[in-house]
N, C-alpha and C positions, 0 to 999 in steps of 0.2 A: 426403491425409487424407480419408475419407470417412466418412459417422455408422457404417458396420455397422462401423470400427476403434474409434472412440469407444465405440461403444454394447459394443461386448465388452466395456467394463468395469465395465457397468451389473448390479449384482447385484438378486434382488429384495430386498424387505423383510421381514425375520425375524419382527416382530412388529408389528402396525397399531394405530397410538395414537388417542385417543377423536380426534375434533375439538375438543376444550377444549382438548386435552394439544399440539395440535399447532403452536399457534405457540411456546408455550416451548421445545419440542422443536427445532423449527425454529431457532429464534434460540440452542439450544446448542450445534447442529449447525455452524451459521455460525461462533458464536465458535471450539470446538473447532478445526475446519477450517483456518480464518486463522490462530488463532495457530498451528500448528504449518506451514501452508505459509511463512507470514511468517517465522516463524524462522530457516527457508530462506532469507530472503531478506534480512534484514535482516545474517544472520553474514557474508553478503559485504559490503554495505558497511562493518561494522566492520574487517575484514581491508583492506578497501582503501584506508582514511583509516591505518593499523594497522602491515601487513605484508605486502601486495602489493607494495609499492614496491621493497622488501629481498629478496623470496623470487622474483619472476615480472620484475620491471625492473631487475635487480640490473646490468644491464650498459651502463648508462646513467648519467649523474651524477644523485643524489638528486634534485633539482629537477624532472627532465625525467622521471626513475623516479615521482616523487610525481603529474604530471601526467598520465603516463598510464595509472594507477593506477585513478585517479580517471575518467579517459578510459573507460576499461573498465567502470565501475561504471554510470556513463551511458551505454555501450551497449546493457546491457539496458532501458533504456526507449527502444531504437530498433523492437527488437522487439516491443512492446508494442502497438501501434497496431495490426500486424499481425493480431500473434494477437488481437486485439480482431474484428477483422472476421471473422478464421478461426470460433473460437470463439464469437464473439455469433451465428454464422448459424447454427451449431450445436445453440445453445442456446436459440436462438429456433424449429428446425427438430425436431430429438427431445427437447428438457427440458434442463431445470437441471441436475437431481440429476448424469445423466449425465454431463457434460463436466465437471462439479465432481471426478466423479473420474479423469476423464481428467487432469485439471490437477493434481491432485496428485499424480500418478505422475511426470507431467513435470518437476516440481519435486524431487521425492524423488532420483530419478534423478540429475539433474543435477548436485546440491550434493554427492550420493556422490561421481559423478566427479573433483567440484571438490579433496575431500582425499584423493584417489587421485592426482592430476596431479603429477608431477614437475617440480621447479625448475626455472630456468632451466640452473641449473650443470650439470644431467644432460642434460637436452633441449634446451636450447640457444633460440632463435627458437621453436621447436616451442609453446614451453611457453605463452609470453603468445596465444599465436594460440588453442590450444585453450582456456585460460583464456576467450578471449573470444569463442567459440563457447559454450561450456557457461552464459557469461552472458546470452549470447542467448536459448536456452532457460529459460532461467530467467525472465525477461521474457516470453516467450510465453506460460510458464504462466502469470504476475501477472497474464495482462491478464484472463485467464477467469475470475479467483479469487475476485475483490471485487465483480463485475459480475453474477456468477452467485450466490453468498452473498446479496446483498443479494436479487434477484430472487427467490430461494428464499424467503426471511426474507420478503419485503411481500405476497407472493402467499398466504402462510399467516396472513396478520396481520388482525385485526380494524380495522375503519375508524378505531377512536378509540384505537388502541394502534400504529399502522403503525411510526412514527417509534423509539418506545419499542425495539421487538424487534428492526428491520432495525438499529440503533445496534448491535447487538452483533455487527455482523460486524466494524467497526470495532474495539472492543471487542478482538474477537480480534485485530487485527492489532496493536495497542498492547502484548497479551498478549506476542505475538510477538517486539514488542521488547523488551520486560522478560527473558524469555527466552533470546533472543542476547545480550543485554549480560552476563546472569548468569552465563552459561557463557564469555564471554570476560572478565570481571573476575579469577580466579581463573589464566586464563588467558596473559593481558596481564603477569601477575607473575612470570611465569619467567625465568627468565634467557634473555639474550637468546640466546645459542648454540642451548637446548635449544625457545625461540620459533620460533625461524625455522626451525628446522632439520624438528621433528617436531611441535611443540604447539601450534600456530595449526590442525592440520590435525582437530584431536579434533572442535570444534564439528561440522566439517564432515561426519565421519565419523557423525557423531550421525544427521545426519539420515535413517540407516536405520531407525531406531526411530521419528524421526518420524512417517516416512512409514506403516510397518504399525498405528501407533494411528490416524491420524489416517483412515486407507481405512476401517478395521475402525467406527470412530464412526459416518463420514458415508454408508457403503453401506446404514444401515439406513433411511434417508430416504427419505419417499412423494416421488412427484412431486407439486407446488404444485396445486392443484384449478383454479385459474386457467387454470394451460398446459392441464391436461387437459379442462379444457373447452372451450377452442379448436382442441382437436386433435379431441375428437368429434364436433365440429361442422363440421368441415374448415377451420375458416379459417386453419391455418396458413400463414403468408406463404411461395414457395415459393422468394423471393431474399429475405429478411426487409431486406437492407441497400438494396436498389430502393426499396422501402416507406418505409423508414427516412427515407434522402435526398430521396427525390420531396415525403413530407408533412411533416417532421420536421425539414427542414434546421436550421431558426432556432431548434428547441432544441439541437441537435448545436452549433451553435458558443456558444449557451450554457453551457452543460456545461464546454466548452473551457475559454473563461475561469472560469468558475469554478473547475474545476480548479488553476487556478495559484495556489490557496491551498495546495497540497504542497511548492511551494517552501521555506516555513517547514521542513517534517519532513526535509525532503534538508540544507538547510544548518543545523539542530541536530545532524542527526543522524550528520552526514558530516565537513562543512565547518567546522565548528567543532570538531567531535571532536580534527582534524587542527591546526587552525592552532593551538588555548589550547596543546597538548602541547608543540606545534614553536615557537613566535615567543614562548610566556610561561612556557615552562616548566612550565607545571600537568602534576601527574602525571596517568597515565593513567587509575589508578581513578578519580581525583574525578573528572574527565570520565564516567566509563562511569557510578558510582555519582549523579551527577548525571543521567542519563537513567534511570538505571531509575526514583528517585523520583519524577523528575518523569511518568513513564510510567505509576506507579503512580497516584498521584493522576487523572491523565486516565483510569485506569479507573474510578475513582468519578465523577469530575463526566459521563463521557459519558452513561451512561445518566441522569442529572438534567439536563442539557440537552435531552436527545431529550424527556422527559417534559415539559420548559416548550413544545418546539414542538409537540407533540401539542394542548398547550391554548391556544397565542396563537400558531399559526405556524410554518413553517420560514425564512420569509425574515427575519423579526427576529434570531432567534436566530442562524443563519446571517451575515448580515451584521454586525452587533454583534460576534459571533467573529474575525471578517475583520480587521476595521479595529482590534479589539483589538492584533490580531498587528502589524499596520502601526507601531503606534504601541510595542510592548512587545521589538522586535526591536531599538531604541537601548539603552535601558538593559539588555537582556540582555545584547548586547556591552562594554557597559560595566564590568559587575559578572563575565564568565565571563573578560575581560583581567585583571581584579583581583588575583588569584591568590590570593583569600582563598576559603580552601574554604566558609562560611557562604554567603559573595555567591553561589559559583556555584550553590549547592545549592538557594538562595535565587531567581535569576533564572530556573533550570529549571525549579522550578514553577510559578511564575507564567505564563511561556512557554505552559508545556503545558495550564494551566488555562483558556487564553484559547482556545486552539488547538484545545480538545479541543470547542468548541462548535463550528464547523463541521466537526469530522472526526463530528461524533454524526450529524451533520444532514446531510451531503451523501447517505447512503445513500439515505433515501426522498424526499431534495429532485429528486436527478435522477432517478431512478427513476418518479417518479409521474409527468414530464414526458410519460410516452410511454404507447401503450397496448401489454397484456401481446403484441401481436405481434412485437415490436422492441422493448420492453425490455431484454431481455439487450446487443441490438448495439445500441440508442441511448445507454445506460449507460457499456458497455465500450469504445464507438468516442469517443463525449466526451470519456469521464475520460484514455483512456491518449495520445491527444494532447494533451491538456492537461498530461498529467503527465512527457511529454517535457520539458517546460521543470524541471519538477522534478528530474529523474535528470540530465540537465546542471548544477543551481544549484552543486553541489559545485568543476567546473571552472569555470564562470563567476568566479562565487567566488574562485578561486585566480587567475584570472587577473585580477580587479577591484583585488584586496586590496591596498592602500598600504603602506608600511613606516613605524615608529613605532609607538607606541600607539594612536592613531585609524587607522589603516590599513585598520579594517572598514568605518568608513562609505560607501565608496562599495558595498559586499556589503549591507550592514543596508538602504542606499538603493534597489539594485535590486531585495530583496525585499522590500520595503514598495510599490511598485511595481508589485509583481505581485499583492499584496494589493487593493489600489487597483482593480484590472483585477477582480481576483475580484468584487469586493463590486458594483460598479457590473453586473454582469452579472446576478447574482442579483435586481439590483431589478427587472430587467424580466421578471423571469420570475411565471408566475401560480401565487398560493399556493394549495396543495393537503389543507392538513389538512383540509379541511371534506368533501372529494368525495371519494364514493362509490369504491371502488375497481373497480369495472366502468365505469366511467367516467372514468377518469383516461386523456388524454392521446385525447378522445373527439374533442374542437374541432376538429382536424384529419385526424383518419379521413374 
């Protein structure tokens, strides 16, 4: 890969907006962006808690078809890390904009391919091996997606609104799921024959349209004034990741740990999906219908939590989130075992409502860590190892999980765990609402 491939897909900008106009613009760009690349990426993990197991491991006993289902879905966050380094050096080397729409070609692509792929029944062995190729790409492009969104969003952002605007690239990936769920609730009710066979594969096919809004939104976007002023000035870093590691370490494995507050979003979103359906009988919709809600809701509260860090902090708010989750993942297991549609519908939001305070806040929590030359790769190299443990919780998960009714606890235990791990990371880290955004992540240059 080298930037003159990348940068081919850098178009200019049609039309140049005021400097007032340009962080809202910024932060629609983001959300737009995320939700339809996430889209992308969240219709896999539904299909794989879903009807991977049925359509691509069918040659295997359910059990071992359901584990490496799941296996698969957590391979795309093996690839993550990677493209984190790929990507962050990129985007720390010719700009944001750019690789942003490199990354969603990458994605677009991919997920076509994904309802294009033939069964197991047809191709045989062939099928889960490509399957798990095209989820790798798919994970190369997430790692650029959120890392770069966000760096775009703060670099455009006013010093006393940072938190506020980069929140909506989240925003959009929450969008994202609202999104895939909606399009698989309608879809989840077909008969099973005509499921497996051809209508699991529409989401997927979707993602052609996706992808042509979501290029056509994001190619009108300036480059950040930020990068362009480091680039006039020549100090672009010329191995941005040397930089990164040499001064930066001890935020890089901060970031980690905090990172493994996405455990929470893989085992709602995955891991429970699967077991309420399979081990309690809850139908499918209330599952799906239980996430979009609570999905919905986490769109209103994020941007009013971003808004309370802007004026007392990110690391309150952030942590407060964390520990919520720690504590709100027993009785959500509780009440989504129940099999009363109120309870589950009931415990999703509350979930999401705790959850959505550090998913507001991580954007310019880790982002300000670092200064605009490794931003992108101190971001993108943090979050996507850290969020390796996340894309595994699903299998972890399945392989923790006891039989009976309390059978989650030992799952609800090791993500609260990893909560635990988040929140204590966070505190050592130095709060940033106050400073300057020319300034941020100075301490160590």
């Amino acid at each position: 890969m080298s930037s003159t491939s990348i940068a081919s897909l850098h178009a200019p900008s049609t039309a140049e907006a005021t400097p007032g106009m340009l962080p809202k613009r910024a932060a629609l760009v983001s959300f737009v962006g995320s939700m339809l690349e996430y889209y992308d990426f969240f219709i896999y993990g539904t299909a794989a808690a879903l009807i991977f197991p049925k359509v691509f491991f069918a040659n295997v006993d359910p059990s071992t078809g359901t584990l490496l289902a799941l296996l698969s879905f957590g391979i795309g966050y093996i690839a993550r890390p990677v493209g984190a380094v790929i990507l962050g050096h990129f985007g720390d080397r010719i700009g944001r904009k750019t690789v942003l729409l490199f990354t969603l070609v990458v994605m677009g692509v991919s997920t076509l391919a994904i309802g294009l792929l033939p069964d197991a029944k047809t191709i045989g062995n062939a099928a889960p091996v490509i399957l798990t190729l095209l989820r790798l790409l798919q994970g190369l492009s997430a790692a650029g997606e959120q890392s770069g969104a966000n760096s775009l969003t703060l670099e455009h952002s006013a010093n006393s609104n940072r938190a506020f605007f980069t929140s909506w690239t989240l925003s959009g990936t929450q969008a994202g799921a609202i999104l895939a769920t909606l399009v698989f609730i309608p879809i989840a009710s077909m008969p099973e024959d005509q499921l497996l066979s051809w209508g699991w594969r529409i989401p997927f096919l979707l993602s052609a349209l996706v992808l042509l809004v979501a290029y056509l939104v994001r190619r009108t976007m300036p480059e950040t004034p930020v990068f362009a002023d480091i680039k006039d000035k020549a100090l672009v870093a010329r191995f941005p990741i040397v930089t990164l590691l040499r001064d930066y370490w001890p935020d890089v494995l901060r970031v980690i740990a905090c990172a493994l507050i996405a455990t929470v979003s893989t085992l709602v979103a995955v891991f429970a999906l699967g077991y309420a359906t399979s081990k309690f009988g809850v139908a499918r919709s209330t599952m799906l219908w239980a996430g979009v809600l609570g999905n919905v809701v986490a769109l209103v509260a994020q941007p009013l939590w971003a808004l309370l860090a802007d004026k007392i902090g990110r690391k309150p708010v952030f942590i407060g989130g964390v520990l919520g989750c720690a504590v709100l993942l027993f009785p959500y297991f509780m009440l989504v075992t129940s099999g009363s549609t109120p309870a589950i519908f009931a415990a999703g939001i509350g979930l999401y409502i705790v959850y959505s305070a550090p998913n507001a806040i991580w954007p310019s929590f880790y982002a300000e860590m670092f200064e605009a030359r490794v931003r992108y790769s101190g971001t993108a190299i943090g979050t996507q190892l850290g969020f390796l443990a996340a894309g595994f919780t699903p299998l972890v998960s399945a392989s923790l999980v006891g039989d009976g009714p309390n059978g989650w606890i030992p799952v609800a235990t090791f993500v609260a765990c990893c909560c635990v791990i988040s929140a204590a990371a966070a505190a050592t880290a130095r709060e940033t609402h106050t400073v300057d955004i020319a300034d941020l992540g100075k301490r160590r240059a």
